[in-house]
N, C-alpha and C positions, 0 to 999 in steps of 0.2 A: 306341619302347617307352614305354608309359603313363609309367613313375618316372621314365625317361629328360627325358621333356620335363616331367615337374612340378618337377625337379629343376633343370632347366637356368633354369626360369624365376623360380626363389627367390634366383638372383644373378646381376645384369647388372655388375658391378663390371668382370666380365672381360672387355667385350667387345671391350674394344682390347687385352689380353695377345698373342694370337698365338701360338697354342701348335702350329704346324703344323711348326716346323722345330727344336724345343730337345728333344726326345726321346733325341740320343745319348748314350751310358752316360756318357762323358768327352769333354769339348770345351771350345775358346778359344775364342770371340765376340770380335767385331773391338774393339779398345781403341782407345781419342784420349786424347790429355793430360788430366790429374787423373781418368780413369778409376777407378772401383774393383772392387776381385777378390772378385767373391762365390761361394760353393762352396757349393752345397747337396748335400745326402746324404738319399736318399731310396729305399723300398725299389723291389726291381725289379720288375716287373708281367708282362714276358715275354708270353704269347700275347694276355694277359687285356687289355692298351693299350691293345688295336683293337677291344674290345668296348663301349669305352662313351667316348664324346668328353667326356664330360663325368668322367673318372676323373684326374684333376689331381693326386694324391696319389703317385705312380709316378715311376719315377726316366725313364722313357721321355718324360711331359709336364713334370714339374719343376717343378708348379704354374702352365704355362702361363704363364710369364712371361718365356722368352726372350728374343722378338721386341720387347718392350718395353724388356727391359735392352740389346738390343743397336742401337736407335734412341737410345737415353741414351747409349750410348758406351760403356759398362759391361760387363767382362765375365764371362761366366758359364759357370761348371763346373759339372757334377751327376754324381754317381756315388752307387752303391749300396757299393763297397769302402772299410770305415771300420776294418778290425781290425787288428792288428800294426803291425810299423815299416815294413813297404813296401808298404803300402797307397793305395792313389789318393787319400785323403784326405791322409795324411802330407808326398806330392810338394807340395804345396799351402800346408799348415799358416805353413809362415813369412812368406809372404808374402800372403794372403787379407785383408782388409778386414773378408767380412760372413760368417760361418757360418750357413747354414738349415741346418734337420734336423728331423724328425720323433719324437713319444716310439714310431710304431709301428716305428721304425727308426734307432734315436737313434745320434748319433755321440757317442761319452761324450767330453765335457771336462774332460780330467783337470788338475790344477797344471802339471802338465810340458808338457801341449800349449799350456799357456796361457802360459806361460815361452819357446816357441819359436817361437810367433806371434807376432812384434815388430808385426806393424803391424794387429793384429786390433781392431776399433774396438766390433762388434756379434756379438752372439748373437741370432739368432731360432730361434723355435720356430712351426712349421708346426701349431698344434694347441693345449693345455692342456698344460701341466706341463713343467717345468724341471730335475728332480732328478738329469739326463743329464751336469747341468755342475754343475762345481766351484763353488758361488755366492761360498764366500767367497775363492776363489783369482781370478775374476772380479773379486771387488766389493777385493780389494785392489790389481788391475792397472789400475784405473777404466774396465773393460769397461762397457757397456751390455749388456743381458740383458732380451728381451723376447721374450710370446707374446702369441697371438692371443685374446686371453681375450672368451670367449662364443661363440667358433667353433662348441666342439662339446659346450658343455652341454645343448641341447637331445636332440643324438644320442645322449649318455650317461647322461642322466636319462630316456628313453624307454627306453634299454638296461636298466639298472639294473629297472626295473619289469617289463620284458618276463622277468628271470631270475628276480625274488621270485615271479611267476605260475608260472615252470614248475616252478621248485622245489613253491611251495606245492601246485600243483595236482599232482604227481607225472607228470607227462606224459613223463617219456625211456621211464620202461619201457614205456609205450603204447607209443610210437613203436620202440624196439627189439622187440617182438613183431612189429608189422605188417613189418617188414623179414625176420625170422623166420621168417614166416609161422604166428606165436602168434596165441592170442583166448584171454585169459585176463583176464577185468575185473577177479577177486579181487586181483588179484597188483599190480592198480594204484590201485584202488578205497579198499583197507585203511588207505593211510597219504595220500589227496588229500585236501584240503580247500579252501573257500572260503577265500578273502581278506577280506572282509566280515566287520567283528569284532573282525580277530585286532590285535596291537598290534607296530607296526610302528616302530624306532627309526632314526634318522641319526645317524651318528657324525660331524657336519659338516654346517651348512647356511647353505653357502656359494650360489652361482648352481644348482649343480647338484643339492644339494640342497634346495633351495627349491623349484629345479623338481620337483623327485620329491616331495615334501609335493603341490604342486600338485595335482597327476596322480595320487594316491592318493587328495586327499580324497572325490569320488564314490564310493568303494569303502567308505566309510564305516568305518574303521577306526580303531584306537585311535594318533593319530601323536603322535610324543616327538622332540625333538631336543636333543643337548646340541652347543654352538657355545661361543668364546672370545666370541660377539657376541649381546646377545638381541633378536631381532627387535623394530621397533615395536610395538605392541601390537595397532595397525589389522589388521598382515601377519601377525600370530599368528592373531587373530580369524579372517581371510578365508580364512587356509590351513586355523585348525581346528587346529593343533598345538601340545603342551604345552612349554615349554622346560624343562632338565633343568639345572641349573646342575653337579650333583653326577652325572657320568658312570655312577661306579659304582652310585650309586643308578636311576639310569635304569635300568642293564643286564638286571637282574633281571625288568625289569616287561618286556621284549620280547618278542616271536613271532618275530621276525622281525631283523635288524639288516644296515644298509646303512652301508659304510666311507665318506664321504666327506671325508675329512681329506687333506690334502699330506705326502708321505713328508718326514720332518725326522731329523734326530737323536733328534729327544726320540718319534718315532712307530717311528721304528724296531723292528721284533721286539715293537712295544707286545702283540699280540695273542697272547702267550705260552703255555705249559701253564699256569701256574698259573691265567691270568686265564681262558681257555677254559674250566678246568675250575669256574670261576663262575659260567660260563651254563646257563637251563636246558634241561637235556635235552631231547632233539629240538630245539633253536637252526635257522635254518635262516640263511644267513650271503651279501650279496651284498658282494664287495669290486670295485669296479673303478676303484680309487682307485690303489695301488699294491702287490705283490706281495709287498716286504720289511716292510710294516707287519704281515704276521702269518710267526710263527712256523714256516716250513713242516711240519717234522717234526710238531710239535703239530696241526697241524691233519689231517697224515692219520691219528695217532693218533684225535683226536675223532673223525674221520669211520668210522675204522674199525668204532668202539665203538658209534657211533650216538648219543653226546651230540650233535655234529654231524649233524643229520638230515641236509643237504643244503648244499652250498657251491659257490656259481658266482661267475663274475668272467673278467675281461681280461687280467688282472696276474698276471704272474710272478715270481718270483727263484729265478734270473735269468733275462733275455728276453734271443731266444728262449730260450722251454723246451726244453730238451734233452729227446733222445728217452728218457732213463730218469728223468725227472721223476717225481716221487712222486705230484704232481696229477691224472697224465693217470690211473693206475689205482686212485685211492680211490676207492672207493663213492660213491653221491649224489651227482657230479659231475658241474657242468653247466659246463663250460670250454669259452673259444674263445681263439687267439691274440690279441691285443691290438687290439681291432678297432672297441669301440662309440664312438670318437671319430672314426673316418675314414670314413662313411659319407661319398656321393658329396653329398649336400646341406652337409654338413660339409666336404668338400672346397672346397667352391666356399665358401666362406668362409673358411675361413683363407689358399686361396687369393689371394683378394680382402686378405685383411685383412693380409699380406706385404706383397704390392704395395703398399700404402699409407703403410706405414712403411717402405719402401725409399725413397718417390717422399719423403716426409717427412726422410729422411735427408740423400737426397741434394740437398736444400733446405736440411739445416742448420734443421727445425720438430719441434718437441717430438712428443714421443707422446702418444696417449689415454693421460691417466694409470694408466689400470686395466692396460696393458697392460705397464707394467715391473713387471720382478723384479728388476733392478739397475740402477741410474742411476747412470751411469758411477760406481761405487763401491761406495753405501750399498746393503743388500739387503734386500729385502721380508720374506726367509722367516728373515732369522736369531734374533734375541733371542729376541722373543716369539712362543716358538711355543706351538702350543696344547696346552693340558694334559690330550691323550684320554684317555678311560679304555675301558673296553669294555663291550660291551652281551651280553645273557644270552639265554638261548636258547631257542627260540621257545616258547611258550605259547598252544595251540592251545586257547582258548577254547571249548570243546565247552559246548553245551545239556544240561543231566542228564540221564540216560536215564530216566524213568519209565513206559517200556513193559513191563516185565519179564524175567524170564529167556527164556533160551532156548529153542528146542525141537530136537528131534532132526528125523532128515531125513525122516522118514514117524512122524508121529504122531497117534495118533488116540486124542482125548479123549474121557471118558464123557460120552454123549449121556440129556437130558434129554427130558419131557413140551415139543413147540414149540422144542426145540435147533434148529441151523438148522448144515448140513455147509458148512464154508468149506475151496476149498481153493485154496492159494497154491502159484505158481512162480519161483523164482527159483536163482540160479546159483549154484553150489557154490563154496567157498571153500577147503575143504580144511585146512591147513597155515594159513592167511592170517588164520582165522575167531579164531584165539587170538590176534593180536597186537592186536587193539584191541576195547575193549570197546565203542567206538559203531560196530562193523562191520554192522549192524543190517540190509543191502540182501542178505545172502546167505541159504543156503536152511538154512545153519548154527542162524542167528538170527531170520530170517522175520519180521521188523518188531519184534523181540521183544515179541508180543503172547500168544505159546502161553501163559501164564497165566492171563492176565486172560480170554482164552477159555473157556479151563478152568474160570474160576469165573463165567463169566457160563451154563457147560449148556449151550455149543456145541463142534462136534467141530472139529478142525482138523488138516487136513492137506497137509503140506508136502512138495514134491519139486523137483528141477532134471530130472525125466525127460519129455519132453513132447513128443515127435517118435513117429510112427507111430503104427500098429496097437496094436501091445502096451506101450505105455508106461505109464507109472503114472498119467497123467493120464489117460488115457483108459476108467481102471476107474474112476474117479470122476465119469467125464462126467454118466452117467443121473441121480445121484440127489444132486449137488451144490446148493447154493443162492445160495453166493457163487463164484467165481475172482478171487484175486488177481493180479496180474503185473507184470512190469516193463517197461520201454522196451529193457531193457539186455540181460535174457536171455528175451526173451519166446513164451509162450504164445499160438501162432493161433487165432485162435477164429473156424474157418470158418463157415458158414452148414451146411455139413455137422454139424461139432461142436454147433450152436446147434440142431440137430432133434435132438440126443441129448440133448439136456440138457433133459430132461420139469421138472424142478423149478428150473432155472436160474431169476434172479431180476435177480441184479447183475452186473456185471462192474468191480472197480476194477482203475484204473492207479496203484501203488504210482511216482509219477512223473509226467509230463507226456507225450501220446503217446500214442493209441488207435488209432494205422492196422494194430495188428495183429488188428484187433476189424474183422469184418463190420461195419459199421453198419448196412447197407441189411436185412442180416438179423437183427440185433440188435432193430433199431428194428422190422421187420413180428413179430415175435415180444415182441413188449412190453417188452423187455429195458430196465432202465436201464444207462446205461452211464457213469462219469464217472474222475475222475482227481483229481492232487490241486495245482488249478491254485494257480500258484504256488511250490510248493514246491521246484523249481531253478533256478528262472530267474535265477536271483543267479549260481548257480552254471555257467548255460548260457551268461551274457553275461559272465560273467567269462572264461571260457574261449575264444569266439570273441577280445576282446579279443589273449586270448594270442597267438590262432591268427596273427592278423594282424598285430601284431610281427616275430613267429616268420618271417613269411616276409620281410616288408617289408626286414628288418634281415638275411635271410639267415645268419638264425643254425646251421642243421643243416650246413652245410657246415662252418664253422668249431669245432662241436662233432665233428664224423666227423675231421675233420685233428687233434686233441686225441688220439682214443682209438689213430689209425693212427698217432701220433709223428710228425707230419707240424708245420708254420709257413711257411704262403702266407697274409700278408696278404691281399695283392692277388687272389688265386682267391676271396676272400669278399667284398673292398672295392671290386669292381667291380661290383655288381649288390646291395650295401646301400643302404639308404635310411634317412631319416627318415622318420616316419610324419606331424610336420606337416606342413600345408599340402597334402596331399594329398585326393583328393576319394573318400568311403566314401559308397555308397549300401549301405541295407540293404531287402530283398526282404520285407519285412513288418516291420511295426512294430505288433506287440502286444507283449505286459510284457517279452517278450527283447530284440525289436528295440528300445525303449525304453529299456531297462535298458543296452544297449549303447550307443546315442547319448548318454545321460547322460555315461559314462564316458569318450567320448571326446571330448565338448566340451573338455576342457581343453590336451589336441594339437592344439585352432586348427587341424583340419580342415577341407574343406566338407565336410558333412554333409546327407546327400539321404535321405530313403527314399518307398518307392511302399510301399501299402495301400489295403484294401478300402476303408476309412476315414481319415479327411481326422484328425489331433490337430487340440482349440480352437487357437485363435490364440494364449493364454495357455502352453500346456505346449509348443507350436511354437518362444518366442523363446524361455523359458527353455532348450528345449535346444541352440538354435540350428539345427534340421535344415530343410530346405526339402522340401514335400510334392511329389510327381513323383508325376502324374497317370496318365502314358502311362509304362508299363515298358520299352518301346523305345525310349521317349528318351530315358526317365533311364539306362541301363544304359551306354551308349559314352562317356556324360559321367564315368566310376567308374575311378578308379586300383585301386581294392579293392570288392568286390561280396562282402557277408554275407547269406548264404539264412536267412530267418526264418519260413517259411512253413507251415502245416501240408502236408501228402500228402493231396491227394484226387486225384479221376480229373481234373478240371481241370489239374492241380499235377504231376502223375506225367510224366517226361520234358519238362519243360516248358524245362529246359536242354537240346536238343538242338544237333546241328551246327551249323543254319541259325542258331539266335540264339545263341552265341558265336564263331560266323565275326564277327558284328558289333559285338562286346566291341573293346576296346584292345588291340592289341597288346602282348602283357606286363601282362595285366592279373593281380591275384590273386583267389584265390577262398576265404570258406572257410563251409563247410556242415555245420551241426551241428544240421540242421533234419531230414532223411530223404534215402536214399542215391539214391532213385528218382526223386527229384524231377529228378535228373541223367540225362542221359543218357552211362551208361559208358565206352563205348567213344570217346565224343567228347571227354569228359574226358579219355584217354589220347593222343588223338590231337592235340589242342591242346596238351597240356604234352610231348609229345614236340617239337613242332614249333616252340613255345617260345611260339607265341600264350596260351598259360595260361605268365604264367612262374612260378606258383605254385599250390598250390591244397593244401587242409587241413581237416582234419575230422573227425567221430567217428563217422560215422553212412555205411553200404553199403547195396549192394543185390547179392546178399543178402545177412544180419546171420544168425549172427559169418561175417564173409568168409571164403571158403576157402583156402585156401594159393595156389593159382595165380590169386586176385583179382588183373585187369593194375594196379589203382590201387596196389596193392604196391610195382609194381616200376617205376611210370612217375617219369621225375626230376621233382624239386622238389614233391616231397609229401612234408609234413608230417601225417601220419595216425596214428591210434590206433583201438582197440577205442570202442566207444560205451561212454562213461565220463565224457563233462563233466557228466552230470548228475545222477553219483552220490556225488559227493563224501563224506565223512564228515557235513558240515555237511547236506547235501539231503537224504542219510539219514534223518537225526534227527528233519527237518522233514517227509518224505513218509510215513514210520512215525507219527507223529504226526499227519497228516491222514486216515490209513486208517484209522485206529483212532478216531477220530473219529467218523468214516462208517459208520465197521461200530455204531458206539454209536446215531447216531440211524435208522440201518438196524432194528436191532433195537425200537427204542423208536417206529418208525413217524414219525420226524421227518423233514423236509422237509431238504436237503443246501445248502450254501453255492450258492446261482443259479451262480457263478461255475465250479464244478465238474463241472457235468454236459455231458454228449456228446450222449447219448439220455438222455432223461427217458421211460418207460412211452412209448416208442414215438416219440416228437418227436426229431426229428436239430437238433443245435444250426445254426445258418445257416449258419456256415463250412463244414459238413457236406456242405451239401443240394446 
């Protein structure tokens, strides 16, 4: 499998572990004089063990260190039974040496167990975070207390980003539709927005949040952190982010706010009613830090109410979450069981980073300093701990609407001497169209231009009716001038329609996307035809970003285990990944495909993509992508393959059977480019079979999918209605370029070169 082997080759630490025979639940390993008794507790993985050699986190491999502790002489227990007094841990507890355990399966060290371990020397932690054990009841028995610190910040600051996108971008209710068998874009459309802008806070930036500054800054947003520590100035500058000395003054200015603080006494229940109801309105909230830092009840209250726009995270209180948790049924929740620190690439590091300090141990050689929490006594987290405050609630930075009111759903303005009849299609909102005033992409609001129309003595009219014979669009065919339309609910405009339309003139795309527009007949008919380039692509490549998280990280399973009361690790930690070091070709590289490799240079990817055209050598290193000539040689070299391509008769099926038999096994997929570009039925038949072991996207064939669409129902899709390019944010900025057009339309001026399709009969190159 593609992750399988990018994964195994990010750490060779283990290659003398031996992990083929330390799999049983409970077991002795053979002991010699001055042997010592180590017990690790680790959850249990059960079918899922044998699905991936490299799944080291499982009480079945036990970190794969068996065979090494039992060449040392040393011997070694492992079991998943940590609770009560007669649990397989307990039989152990007084006479053990070294405790391992994991936070996704913690064995809690309470005073009393630390009172009944007379000869307990070491705490480790397979992972990040320590809060499992008693520190000061540790640091006063002169326990040592270490983890594997850096193991899985990278997995958990790629986590952390992967849920501020789904939130921000409103993608569950997508995805809950298409399981549905919904199409409904108002209903997801209304409250999604870009990333790009909004202001983004860390409540901590430590490793992990540095990393997530990191990996934000491309996205070019407003970033703020408050820390106990203030970056150099160099690392402030590079990251791009403000320090915030005064928390609560930070909080207020947020869109957005990510926990990264250590659960202490003093962070405890920090994130309370009172201090929630400080944030502002719509707040959208990523915690996966730890679960008792906020308030539970308070928070489903906020989320109830909608102060809380949307709240995702790892972290429970208490783990696991019990099946009547409050979390699993508030609204705007994006929950998985405790998971973005144990992806399989983060396995194999803390794996590795055990073994090290075991082999150091039993040498009698210090640790990497970074790596204690208690040395033999004194403890890291006690005094000074930090003095969080909280951050406020997100502040979705909208552009002012100066397009106008509204108009109703069939309107037709008093026509002028040279008026010129426009009429526009787009998808009804219903119910959706009152919640937000920059809702501007439905047939509610029509670019909110019916005004300004109105006082320029042209007629306008608006409808979402646009299929057959008798529809409303089609009493307007003859004698119309402009068509507006969308990518999202779009109007055909056959070569049949293009001989009805005696006064046709324009054809805009309210969007990006004209393959529902004849061209061939557009263009012999003198039509211009353009769109309003630019105007999503922020929003198009912010989205694929997600898309490709979303799977890498196998985030939908452990969200569906959330809503069914369900906690399997291991059914979602077997087949997560990290997304560095992986290799992403993208299938075109114009402003999306670009805008996408930007964004992911900082995931220390390789980065490949193939295009018509070759980027200078200049915009090539800054983003670090290597150009692939020949598309069948770059495609088998791709952990992850993003379609960036336009639909033309070249492009249409151009994914069929024959060239993704020659993809990766377990490659992922995701396509936000046109549905047809795919071939359907091949797409189902590889992710059944598992050689797609993912695949994700907005965009079918045909658009809106029907209910019995097989991409529906085939696993490991990640899908939605076509919607990444409609955000609130693209709205604002594609109604603002229509109207643009329609201005120098009328005034007989020439259109931005970059916008047009057909120009009076010229098909742009991509086209031809």
């Amino acid at each position: 499998m593609a992750m399988k082997r990018a994964a195994a080759s990010a750490v060779r630490a283990l290659a003398s572990s031996g992990n083929s025979n330390s799999s049983i639940l409970t077991r002795e390993l053979h002991t010699s004089p001055g042997s010592k008794k180590i017990v690790g507790v680790f959850y249990k993985a059960n079918e899922y063990a044998a699905m991936n050699p490299n799944f080291l986190g499982c009480v079945e491999r036990a970190l794969g260190i068996g065979d090494w502790l039992k060449s040392q002489g040393h011997q070694y227990i492992v079991t998943d039974d940590k609770e009560g007094p007669d649990c397989e841990l307990e039989k152990h507890i007084s006479d053990m040496h070294v405790l391992i355990t994991t936070p996704f399966h913690p064995a809690y060290v309470t005073a009393e167990r630390i009172k009944k371990a007379k000869n307990l020397q070491l705490l480790l932690t397979a992972g990040i975070g320590s809060d499992h054990v008693d520190l000061k009841a540790a640091a006063a028995a002169g326990l040592t207390v270490a983890e594997v610190t850096g193991s899985n910040v990278v997995s958990v600051a790629e986590d952390e980003l992967m849920r501020v996108l789904i939130l921000t971008r409103n993608f569950l209710p997508g995805y809950h539709q298409v399981i549905k068998g919904d199409w409904n874009v108002a209903a997801i459309a209304h409250r999604a927005y870009d990333l790009e802008g909004k202001t983004v806070g860390t409540v901590g930036a430590g490793r992990i949040g540095r990393l997530l500054l990191q990996r934000l800054k491309p996205f070019n947003c407003h970033l703020l952190y408050h820390d106990r520590i203030k970056m150099d100035l160099e690392l402030e500058n590079q990251i791009g982010a403000k320090f915030e000395e005064d928390l609560d003054v930070m909080l207020p200015k947020c869109d957005i706010i990510v926990i990264n603080m250590p659960l202490t006494e003093k962070t405890k229940g920090m994130f309370n009613k009172e201090r929630i109801a400080k944030l502002k309105k719509g707040v959208l909230i990523v915690n996966n830090a730890r679960g008792a830092i906020m308030d539970t009840q308070a928070v489903v209250d906020a989320c109830s109410s909608g102060h809380i726009a949307g709240y995702s995270g790892d972290v429970w209180n208490p783990q696991p979450a019990p099946k009547d948790h409050p979390w699993r049924y508030m609204p705007n929740q994006a929950m998985t069981p405790h998971i973005s620190g144990t992806t399989i690439d983060a396995q194999l590091r803390y794996a590795a980073g055990v073994k090290d300090m075991l082999d150091r141990y039993f040498k009698g050689e210090e640790f990497p300093p970074q790596h204690y929490i208690v040395k033999e006594g004194p403890t890291r987290c006690g005094g000074n701990a930090i003095g969080w405050g909280q951050c406020e609630k997100v502040k979705m930075g909208l552009l002012e609407n100066h397009l106008g009111e509204s108009v109703r759903v069939v309107t037709k303005c008093s026509t002028s001497p040279g008026s010129k009849k426009i009429v526009g299609v787009f998808y009804k909102a219903n119910e959706y169209a009152a919640m937000n005033p920059n809702f501007l992409g439905c047939v509610e609001r029509a670019l909110g231009i019916g005004d300004w129309l109105k006082s320029q003595g042209h007629q306008y009219i608006v409808t979402d009716d646009k299929e057959g014979p008798d529809c409303e669009l089609e009493k307007h065919i003859s004698d119309m001038h402009v068509l507006i339309t969308t990518p999202f609910h779009p109007a055909y405009v056959t070569a049949e329609r293009i001989k009805k339309a005696k006064n046709l003139q324009l054809l805009l795309t309210a969007g990006i996307g004209s393959d529902h527009v004849d061209l061939k007949a557009a263009a012999a008919a003198g039509l211009t035809v353009a769109e309003v380039t630019g105007s999503n692509v922020v929003s198009v490549a912010e989205d694929e970003l997600m898309r490709v998280l979303i799977l890498t990280r196998n985030f939908l399973p452990g969200y569906h285990q959330v809503i069914k009361g369900d906690w399997n690790v291991a059914a979602i930690a077997h087949r997560a990944y990290d997304l560095e070091g992986k290799t992403v070709g993208t299938v075109g590289a114009g402003r999306i495909g670009r805008l996408l490799l930007q964004r992911l240079k900082p995931f220390n990817c390789h980065l490949l993509y193939h295009d018509r055209i070759k980027m200078d050598l200049e915009l090539e290193n800054q983003i670090g992508a290597k150009f692939e000539e020949d598309l069948d040689v770059m495609l088998p070299k791709c952990d992850i393959i993003v379609i960036n391509m336009p639909l033309t008769e070249k492009t249409k099926g151009m994914f069929n059977k024959e060239r993704i038999a020659k993809l990766k096994k377990g490659v992922l997929i995701v396509n936000n480019a046109r549905g047809a570009i795919m071939d359907t039925q091949a797409v189902v038949d590889a992710c059944s079979s598992g050689h797609i072991a993912g695949y994700s996207g907005d965009v079918w064939n045909p658009q809106p999918a029907p209910k019995d669409h097989p991409w529906r129902y085939m696993p490991n899709q990640a899908m939605t209605p076509h919607i990444s390019g409609t955000t609130i944010d693209a709205q604002l900025r594609y109604a603002a370029g229509v109207k643009d057009m329609l201005d120098r339309y009328f005034k007989g001026e020439e259109f931005p070169p970059q916008h047009y399709i057909v120009k009076e009969g010229e098909l742009a190159s991509q086209y031809r």
